[in-house]
C-alpha positions as CSV (number, residue, x, y, z in Angstrom):
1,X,59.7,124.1,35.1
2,X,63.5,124.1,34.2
3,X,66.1,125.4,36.3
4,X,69.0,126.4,34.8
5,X,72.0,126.7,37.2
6,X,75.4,127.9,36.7
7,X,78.6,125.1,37.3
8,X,81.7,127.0,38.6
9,X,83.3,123.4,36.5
10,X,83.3,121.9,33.4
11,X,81.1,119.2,35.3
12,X,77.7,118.9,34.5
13,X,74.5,117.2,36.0
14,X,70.9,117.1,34.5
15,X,68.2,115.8,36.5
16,X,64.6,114.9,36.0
17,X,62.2,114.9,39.4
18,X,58.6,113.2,39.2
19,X,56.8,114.8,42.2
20,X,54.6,112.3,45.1
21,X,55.4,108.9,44.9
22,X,54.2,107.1,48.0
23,X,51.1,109.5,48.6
24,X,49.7,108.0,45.7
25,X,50.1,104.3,46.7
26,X,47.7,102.2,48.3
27,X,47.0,98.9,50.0
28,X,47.8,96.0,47.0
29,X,50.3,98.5,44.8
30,X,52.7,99.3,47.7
31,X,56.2,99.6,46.5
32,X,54.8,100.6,42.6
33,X,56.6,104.1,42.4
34,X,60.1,102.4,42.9
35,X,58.8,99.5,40.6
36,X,57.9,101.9,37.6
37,X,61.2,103.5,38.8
38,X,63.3,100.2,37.4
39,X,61.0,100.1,34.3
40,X,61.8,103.5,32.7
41,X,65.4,102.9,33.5
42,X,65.2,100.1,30.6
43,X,64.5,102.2,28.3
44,X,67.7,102.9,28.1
45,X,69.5,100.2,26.1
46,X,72.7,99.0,26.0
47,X,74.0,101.0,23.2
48,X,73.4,104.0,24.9
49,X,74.8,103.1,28.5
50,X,77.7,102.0,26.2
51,X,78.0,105.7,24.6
52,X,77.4,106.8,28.0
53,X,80.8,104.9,29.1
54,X,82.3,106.0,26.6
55,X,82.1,109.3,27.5
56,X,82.3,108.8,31.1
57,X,78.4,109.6,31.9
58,X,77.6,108.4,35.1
59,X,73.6,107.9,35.2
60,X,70.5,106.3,37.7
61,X,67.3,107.0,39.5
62,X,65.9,106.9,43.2
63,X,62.8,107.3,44.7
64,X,62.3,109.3,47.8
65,X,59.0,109.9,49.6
66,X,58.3,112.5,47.8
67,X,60.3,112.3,44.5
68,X,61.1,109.8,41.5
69,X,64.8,111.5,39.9
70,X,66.4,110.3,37.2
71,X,70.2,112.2,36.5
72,X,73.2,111.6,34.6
73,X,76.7,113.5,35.3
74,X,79.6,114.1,33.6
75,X,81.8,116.7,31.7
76,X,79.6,119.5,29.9
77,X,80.7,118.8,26.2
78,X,79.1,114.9,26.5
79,X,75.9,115.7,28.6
80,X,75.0,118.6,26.4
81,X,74.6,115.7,23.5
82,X,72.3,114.1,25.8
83,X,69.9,115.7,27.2
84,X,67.3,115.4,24.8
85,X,67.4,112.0,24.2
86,X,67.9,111.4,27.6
87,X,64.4,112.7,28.2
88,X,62.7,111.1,25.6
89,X,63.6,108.1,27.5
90,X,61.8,108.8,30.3
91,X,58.7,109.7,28.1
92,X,57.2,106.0,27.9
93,X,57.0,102.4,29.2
94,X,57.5,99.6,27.3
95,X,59.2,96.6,28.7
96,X,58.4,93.2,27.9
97,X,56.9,90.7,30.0
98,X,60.3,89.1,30.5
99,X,61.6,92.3,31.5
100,X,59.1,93.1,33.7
101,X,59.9,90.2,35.6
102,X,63.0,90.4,36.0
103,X,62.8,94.3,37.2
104,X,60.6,92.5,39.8
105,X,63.2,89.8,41.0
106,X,65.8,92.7,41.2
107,X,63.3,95.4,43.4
108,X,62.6,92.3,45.3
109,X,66.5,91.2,45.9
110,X,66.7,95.3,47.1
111,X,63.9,94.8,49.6
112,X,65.6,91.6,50.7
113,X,68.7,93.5,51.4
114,X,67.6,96.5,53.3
115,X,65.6,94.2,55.7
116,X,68.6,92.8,55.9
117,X,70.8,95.6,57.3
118,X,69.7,96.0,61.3
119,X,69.5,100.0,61.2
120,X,67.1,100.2,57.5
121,X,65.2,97.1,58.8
122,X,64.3,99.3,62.4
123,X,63.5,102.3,60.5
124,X,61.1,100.9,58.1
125,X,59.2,98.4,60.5
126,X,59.1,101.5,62.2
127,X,57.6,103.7,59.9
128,X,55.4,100.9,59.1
129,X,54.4,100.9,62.8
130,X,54.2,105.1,63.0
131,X,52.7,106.5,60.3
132,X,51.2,103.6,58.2
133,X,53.8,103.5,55.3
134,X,55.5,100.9,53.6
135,X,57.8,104.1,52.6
136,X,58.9,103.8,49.0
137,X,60.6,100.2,49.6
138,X,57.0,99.0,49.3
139,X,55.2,95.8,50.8
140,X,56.7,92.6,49.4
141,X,53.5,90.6,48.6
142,X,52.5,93.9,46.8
143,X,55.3,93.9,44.9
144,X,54.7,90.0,44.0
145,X,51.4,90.9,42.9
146,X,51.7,94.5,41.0
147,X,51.0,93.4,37.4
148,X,52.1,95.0,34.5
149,X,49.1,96.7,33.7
150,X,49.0,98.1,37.4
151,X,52.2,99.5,36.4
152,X,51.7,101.2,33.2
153,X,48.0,102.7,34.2
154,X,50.2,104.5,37.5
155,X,52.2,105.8,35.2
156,X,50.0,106.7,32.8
157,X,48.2,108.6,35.7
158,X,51.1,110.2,37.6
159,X,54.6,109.9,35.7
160,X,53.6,110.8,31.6
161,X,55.1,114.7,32.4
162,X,58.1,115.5,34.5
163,X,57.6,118.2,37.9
164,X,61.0,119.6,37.2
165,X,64.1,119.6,35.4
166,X,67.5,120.7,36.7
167,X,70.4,121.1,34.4
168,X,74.1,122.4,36.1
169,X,76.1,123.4,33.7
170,X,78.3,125.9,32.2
171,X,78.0,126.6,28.7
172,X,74.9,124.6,27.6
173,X,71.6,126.4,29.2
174,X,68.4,124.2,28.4
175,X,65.2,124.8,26.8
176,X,62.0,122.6,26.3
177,X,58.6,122.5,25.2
178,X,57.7,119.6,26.9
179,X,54.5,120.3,29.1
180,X,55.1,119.8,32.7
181,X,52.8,118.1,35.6
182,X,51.6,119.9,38.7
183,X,52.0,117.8,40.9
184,X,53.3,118.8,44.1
185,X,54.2,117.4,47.8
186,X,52.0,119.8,49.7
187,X,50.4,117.4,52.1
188,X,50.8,116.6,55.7
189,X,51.5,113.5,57.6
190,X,50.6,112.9,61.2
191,X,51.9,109.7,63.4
192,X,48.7,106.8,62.6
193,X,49.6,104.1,65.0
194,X,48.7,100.9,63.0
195,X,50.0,97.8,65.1
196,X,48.8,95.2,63.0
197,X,51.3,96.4,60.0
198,X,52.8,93.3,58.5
199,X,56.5,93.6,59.9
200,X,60.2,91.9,58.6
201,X,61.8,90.5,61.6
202,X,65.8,91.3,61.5
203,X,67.4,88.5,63.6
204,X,70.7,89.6,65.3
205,X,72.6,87.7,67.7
206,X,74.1,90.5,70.0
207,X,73.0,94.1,68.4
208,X,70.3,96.5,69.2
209,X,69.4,99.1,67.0
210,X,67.9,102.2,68.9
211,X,65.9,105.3,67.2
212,X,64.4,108.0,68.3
213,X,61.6,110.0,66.5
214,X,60.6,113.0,67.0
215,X,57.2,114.4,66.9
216,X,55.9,116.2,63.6
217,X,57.9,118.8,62.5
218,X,56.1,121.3,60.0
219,X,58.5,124.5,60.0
220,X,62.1,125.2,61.2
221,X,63.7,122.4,59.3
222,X,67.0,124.2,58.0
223,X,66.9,125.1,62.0
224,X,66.7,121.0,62.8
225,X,69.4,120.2,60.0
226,X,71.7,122.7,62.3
227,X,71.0,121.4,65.3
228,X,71.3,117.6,63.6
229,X,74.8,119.2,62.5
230,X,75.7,120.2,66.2
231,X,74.6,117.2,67.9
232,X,76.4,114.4,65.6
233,X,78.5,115.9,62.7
234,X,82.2,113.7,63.8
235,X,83.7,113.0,66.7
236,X,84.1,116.4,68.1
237,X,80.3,116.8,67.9
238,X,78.8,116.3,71.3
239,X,77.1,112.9,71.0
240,X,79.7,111.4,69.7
241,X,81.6,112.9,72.4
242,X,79.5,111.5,75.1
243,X,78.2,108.4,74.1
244,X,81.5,106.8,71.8
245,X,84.5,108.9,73.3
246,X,83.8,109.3,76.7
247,X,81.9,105.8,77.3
248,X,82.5,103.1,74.0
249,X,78.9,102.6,74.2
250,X,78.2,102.8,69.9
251,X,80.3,103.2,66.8
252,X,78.3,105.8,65.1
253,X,75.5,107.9,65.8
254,X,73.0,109.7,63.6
255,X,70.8,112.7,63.6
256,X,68.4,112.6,60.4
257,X,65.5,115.2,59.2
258,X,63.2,113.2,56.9
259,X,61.2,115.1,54.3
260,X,58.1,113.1,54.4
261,X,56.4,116.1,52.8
262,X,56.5,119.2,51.4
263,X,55.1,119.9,54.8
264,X,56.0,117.5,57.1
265,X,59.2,115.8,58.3
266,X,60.8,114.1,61.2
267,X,63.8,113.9,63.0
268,X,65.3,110.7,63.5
269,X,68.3,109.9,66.2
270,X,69.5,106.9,65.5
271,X,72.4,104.1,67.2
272,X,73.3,100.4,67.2
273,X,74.7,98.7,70.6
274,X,75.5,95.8,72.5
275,X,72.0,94.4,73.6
276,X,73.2,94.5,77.4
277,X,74.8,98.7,76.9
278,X,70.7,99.6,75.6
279,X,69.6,100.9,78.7
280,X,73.1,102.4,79.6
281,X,73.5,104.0,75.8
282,X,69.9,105.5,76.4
283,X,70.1,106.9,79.6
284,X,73.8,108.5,77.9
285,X,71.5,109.9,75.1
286,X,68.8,111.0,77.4
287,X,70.8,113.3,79.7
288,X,72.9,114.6,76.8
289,X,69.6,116.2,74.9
290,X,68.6,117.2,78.4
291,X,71.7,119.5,78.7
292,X,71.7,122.2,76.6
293,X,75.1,123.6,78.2
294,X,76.5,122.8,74.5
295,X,74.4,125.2,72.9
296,X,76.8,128.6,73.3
297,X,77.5,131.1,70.9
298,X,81.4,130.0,70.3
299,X,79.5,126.7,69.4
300,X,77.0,128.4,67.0
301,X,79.8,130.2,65.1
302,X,82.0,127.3,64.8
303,X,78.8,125.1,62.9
304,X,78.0,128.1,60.8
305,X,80.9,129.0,59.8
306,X,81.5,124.8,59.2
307,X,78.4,124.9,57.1
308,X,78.7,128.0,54.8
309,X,82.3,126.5,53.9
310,X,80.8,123.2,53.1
311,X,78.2,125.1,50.9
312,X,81.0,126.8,49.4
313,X,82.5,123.2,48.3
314,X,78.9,122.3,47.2
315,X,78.8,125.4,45.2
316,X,81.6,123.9,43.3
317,X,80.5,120.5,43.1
318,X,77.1,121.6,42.3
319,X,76.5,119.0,39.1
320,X,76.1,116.1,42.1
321,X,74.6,118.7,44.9
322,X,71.5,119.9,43.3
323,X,69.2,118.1,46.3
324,X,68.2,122.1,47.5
325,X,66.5,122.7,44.2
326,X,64.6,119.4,44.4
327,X,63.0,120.3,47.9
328,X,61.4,123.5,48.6
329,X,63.8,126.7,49.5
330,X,62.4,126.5,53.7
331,X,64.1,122.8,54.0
332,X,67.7,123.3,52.6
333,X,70.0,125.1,55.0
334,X,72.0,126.9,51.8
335,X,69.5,129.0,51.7
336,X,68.6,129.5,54.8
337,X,72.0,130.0,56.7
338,X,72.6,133.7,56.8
339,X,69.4,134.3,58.4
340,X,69.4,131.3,61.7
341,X,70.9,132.9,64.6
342,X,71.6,131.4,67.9
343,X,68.0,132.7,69.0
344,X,66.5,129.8,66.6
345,X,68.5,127.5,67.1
346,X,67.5,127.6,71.0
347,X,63.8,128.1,70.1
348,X,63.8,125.3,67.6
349,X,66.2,122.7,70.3
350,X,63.2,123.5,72.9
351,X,60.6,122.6,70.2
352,X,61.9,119.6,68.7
353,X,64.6,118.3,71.0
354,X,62.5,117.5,74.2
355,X,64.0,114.0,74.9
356,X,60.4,113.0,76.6
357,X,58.7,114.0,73.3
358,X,60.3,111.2,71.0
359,X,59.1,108.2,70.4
360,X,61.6,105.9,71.6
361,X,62.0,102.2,70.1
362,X,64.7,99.6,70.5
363,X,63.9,96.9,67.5
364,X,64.6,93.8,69.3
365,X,61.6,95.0,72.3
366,X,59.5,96.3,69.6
367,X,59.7,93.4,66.6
């Protein structure tokens, strides 16, 4: 389907989103979404990313969990002349065997460097450990291994036709014939304890990195965001208060809902430290969730009103904020907002918050 969405700007955004990407990857081709991710992007040759300088088009791709996007942004009157041939790129593969190689080296060089940042290496090992995923990252002697062919048969099976296409922008509605896939994220994931998971050990001379997951979380998600919002959005927010502020214990903190699924997320709490402040930092962390004193209705007024502002600003910047049409309508908190009340938020914290119901793992204990 396309969504056409209005820009309050003459900034304009047009995205492409491929639904499931890891669900369909399997022991051997690990890591093949993102892979296939970095081929289609060659399509795109240097005389166009030269027009797209030109005219100031920013452009690129990720791949989520769930979702393979491709987008470009700029001012209205340039990505209007785009669009089309824009999606025509996306429509094949074919990269040479020189190419493919070196798409290979450079997906490989990515892996290296997010096992090389203490917080991304935790999470992933992690997720590895949790749920049996190599999350979209991939398995590095997969990725060694995926050949060509591997590559272009995925595609061929999953990535020919686009789920969705999302075009912001002011004067220039689109249209298409293309035909479009339907595939969607409607699966569930459950924790699938795998300890034999090959792991990437992060080596760190005086840091801990500490995360806390949550159990499965299969409703109440724009209710989680808030709560994520009241718990760690800045300094004033009350983890920050009580674990940097009042003690020095970390530098940052974060609070993280991960769409895993169309159905299925989980909350992540997450915190680096001095490896002889763990225990302290954790027991800080512990009693805070265990106090829900913070949780009043002056509290609940101040985040709303914080949020609908910042949807406000979104509204305005929507040619790079178009992540709520990408997920479905029950995760994104713009559309959600008007109707949480202080009533969920309590319900949902009593759910989902129960400090003894995460999963708590400090990397350098664990890996």
């Amino acid at each position: 389907m396309v969504l056409n969405i209005k820009s309050q700007t003459e900034l304009s955004g047009f995205y492409v989103v491929f639904n499931r990407t890891i669900i369909n990857e399997k022991s051997g081709i690990y890591g093949i979404s993102h892979l296939i991710e970095h081929l289609i992007s060659h399509n795109f040759n240097d005389s166009l990313i030269e027009e797209f300088q030109s005219d100031g088009i920013i452009w690129n791709a990720y791949t989520s969990p769930t979702n393979m996007v491709f987008y470009m942004m700029g001012l209205d009157k340039h990505i209007s002349k785009y669009k089309n041939k824009f999606l025509e790129n996306l429509s094949y593969l074919d990269v040479s065997d020189d190419n493919f190689e070196i798409e290979k080296n450079s997906l490989l060089e990515e892996y290296t460097a997010l096992f090389n940042i203490q917080s991304s290496s935790h999470l992933l090992n992690l997720y590895r450990k949790l749920f049996n995923s190599y999350n979209t990252i991939g398995k590095k002697e997969d990725i060694i291994n995926i050949t060509k062919k591997d590559c272009y048969e995925h595609r061929e099976k999953y990535y020919i036709n686009p789920s969705k296409i999302i075009n912001v922008s002011k004067n220039s509605p689109f249209n298409t014939d293309i035909v479009f896939n339907n595939n969607d994220n409607n699966f569930s994931v459950k924790y699938d304890f795998n300890e034999n998971m090959k792991y990437e050990k992060y080596i760190s001379m005086h840091k801990s990195s500490i995360i806390y997951a949550s159990p499965i979380i299969e409703n109440d998600w724009a209710s989680v965001f808030f709560i994520n919002y009241i718990l760690s959005n800045g300094l004033s927010s009350i983890l920050y208060k009580n674990i940097r502020k009042k003690s020095g214990l970390v530098y940052y903190i974060k609070c993280n809902i991960d769409r895993m699924s169309d159905m299925s997320g989980i909350n992540i709490i997450s915190t680096e430290t001095d490896d002889n402040k763990v225990y302290e930092t954790m027991d800080n962390l512990n009693k805070t969730l265990k106090d829900k004193s913070f949780l009043t209705q002056e509290k609940f007024n101040n985040v709303k009103n914080s949020i609908i502002n910042k949807i406000d600003t979104i509204n305005i910047n929507r040619h790079n904020n178009v992540e709520s049409f990408i997920k479905p309508k029950e995760w994104t908190v713009e559309k959600q907002i008007h109707n949480i009340t202080l009533d969920n938020i309590i319900n949902t914290y009593d759910k989902y918050f129960n400090c003894d119901n995460f999963y708590k793992s400090v990397d350098k204990k664990e890996f």
